[in-house]
Structure formats: C-alpha cells, structure tokens
C-alpha positions, 0 to 999 in steps of 0.5 A: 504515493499517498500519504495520511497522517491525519487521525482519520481516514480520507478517499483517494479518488483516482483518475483511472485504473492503477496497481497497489502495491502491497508488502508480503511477509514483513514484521520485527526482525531479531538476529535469526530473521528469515525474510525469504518469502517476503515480497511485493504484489500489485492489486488492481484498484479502480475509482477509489482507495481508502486511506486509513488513519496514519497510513500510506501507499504506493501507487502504479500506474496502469496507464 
C-alpha cells in the first residue's frame, strides 16, 4: 500500500512487476443503493506508478 498526502504528485519506483488493485462501481450511497456490480480488478503495473496528489493504492505482489 502507498499513500500521498502531499499536494503533489510523486513516482512510486517499484522493484518488480505487481498487480493494482482497482474499485469498480463505488460513489455516495442514499437509502436506495445498489451496489451489485461493484468490485475490484487487478491491473498489471511494471516499473513505475504515479501517485497523484492526496491519493493511495493498493499493491499485489506478482512475485
């Protein structure tokens, strides 16, 4: 897991291949919320992530 609270960005370097893990569905629930179909996804990501501004991720290892 990475975390940036800065008000930049910053390059995480990574020291080999791995699996971002991304939210599918999501946003603001009211008293009628659906949330079927939400989920997650793993994206391969290799060399380097950008960490925008007040962001975070998730990492797996493809090891």
């Amino acid at each position: 897991m990475a975390v940036n609270p800065d008000d930049h960005a910053h390059v995480l370097v990574l020291s080999g291949r791995a699996r971002r893990v991304e939210p599918i569905g999501g946003g603001a629930l009211d008293t009628a919320a659906d949330t079927r179909g939400w989920g997650l996804r793993l994206v391969a990501v290799d060399g380097r992530v950008r960490l925008p501004a007040h962001s975070g991720l998730v990492l797996i290892s493809s090891a």
